[in-house]
PyMOL commands that place a pseudoatom at each C-alpha (Angstrom):
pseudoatom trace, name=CA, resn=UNK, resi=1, chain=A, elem=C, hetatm=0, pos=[91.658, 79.557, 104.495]
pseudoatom trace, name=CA, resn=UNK, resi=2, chain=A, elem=C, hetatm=0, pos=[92.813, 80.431, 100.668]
pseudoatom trace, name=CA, resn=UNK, resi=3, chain=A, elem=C, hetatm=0, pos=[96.279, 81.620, 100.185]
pseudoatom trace, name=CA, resn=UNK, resi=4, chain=A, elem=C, hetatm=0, pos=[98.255, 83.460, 97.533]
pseudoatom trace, name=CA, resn=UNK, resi=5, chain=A, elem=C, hetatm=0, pos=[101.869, 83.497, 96.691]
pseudoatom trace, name=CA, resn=UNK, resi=6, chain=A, elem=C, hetatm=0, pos=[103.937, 86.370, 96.534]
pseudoatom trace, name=CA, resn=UNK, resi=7, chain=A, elem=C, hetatm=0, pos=[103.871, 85.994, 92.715]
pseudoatom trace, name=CA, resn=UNK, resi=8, chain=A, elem=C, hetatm=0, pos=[99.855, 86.330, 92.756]
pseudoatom trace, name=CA, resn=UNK, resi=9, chain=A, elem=C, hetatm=0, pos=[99.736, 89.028, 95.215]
pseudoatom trace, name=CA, resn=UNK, resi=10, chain=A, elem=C, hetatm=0, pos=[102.207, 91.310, 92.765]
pseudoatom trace, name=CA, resn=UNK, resi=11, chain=A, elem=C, hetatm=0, pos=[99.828, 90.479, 89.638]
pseudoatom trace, name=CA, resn=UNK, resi=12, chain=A, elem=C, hetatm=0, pos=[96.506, 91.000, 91.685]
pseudoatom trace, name=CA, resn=UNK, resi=13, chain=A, elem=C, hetatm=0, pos=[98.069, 94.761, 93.278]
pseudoatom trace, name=CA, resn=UNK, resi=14, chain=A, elem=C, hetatm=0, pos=[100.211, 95.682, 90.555]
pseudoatom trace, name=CA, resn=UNK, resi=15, chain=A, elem=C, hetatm=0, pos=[103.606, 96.003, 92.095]
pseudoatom trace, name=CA, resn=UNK, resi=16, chain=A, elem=C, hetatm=0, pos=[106.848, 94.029, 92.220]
pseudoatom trace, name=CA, resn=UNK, resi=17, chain=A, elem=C, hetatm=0, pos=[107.293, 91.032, 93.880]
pseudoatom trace, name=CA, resn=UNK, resi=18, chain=A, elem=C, hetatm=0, pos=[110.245, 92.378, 95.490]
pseudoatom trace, name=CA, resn=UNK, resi=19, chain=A, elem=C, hetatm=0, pos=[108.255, 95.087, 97.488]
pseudoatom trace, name=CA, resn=UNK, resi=20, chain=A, elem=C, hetatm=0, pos=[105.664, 92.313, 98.457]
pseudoatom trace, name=CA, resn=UNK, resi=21, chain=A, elem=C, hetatm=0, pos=[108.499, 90.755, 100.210]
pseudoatom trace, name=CA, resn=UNK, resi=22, chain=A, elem=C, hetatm=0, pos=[109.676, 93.848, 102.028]
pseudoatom trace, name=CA, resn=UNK, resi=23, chain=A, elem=C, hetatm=0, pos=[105.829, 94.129, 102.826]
pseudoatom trace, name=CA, resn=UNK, resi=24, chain=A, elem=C, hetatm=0, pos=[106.074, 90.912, 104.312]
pseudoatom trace, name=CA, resn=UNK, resi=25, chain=A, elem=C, hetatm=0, pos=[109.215, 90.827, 106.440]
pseudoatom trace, name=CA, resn=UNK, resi=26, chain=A, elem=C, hetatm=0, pos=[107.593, 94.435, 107.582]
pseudoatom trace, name=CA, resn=UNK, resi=27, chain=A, elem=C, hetatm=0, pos=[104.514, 92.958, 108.854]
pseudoatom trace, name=CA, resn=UNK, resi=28, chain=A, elem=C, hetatm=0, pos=[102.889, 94.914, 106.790]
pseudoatom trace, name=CA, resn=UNK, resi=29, chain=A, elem=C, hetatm=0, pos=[100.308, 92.801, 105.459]
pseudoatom trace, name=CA, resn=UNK, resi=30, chain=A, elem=C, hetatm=0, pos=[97.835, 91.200, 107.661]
pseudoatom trace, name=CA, resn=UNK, resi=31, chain=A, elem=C, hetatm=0, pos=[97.833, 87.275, 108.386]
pseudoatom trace, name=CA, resn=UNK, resi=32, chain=A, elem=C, hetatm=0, pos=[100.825, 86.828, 106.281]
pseudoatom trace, name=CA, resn=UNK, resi=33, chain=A, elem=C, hetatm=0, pos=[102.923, 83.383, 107.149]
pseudoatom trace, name=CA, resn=UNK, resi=34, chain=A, elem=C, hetatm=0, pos=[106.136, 82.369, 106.162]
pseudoatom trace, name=CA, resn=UNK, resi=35, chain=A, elem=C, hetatm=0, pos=[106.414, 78.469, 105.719]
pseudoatom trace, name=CA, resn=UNK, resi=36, chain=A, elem=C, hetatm=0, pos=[110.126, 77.949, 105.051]
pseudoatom trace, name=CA, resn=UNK, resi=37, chain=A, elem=C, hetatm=0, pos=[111.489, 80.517, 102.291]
pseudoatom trace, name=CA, resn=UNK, resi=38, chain=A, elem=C, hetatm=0, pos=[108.208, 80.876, 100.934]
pseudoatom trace, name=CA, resn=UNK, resi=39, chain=A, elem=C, hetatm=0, pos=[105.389, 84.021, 102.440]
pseudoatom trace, name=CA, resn=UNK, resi=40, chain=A, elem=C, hetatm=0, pos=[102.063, 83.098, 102.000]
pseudoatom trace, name=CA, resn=UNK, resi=41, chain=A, elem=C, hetatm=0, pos=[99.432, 85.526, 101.773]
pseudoatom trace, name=CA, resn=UNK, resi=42, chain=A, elem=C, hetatm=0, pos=[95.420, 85.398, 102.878]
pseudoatom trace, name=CA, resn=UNK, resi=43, chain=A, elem=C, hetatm=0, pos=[93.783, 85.867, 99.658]
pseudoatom trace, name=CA, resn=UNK, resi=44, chain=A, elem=C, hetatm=0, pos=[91.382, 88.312, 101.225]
pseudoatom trace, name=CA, resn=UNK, resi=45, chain=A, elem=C, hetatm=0, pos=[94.337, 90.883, 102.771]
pseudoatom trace, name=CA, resn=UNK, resi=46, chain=A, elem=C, hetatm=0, pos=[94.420, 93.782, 101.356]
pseudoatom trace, name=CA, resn=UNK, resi=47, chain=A, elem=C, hetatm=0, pos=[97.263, 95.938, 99.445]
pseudoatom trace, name=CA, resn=UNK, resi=48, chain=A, elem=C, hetatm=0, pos=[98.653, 98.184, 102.685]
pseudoatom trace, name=CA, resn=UNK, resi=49, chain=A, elem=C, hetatm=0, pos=[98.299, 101.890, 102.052]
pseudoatom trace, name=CA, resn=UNK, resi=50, chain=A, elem=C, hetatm=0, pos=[102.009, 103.127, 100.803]
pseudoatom trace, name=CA, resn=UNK, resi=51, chain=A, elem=C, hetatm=0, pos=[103.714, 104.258, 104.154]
pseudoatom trace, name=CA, resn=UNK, resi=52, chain=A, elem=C, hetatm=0, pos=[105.563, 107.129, 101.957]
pseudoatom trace, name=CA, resn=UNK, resi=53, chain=A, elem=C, hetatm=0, pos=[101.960, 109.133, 101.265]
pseudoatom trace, name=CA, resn=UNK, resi=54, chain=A, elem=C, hetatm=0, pos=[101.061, 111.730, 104.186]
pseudoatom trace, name=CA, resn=UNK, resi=55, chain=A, elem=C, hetatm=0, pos=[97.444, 112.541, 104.403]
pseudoatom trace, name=CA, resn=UNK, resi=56, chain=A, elem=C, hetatm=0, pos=[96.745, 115.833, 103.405]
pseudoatom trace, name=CA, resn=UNK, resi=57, chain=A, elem=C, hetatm=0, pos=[94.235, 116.242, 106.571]
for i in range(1, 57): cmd.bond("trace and resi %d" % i, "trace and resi %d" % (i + 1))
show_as sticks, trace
zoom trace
């Protein structure tokens, strides 16, 4: 399985690397792993829908 770093997963979904993290430590983000400091991301998970949006159904 491919991974990408935090740093890759910011450039690829255009946000900060910070909120990644937060993503991350939330569970957020689907398969993610964290191998010693570092979260590593499947490089086929997708950017979560933002949590602050309601649906308008």
């Amino acid at each position: 399985m491919q991974y990408m770093s935090v740093i890759e997963a910011a450039e690829k979904w255009n946000i900060t690397r910070r909120r990644i993290q937060v993503l991350c430590s939330q569970g957020r983000i689907n398969g993610v792993q964290k191998v010693g400091t570092v979260w590593i991301i499947p490089a086929d998970a997708g950017k979560p829908k933002d949590a602050r949006l309601k649906d308008k159904k």
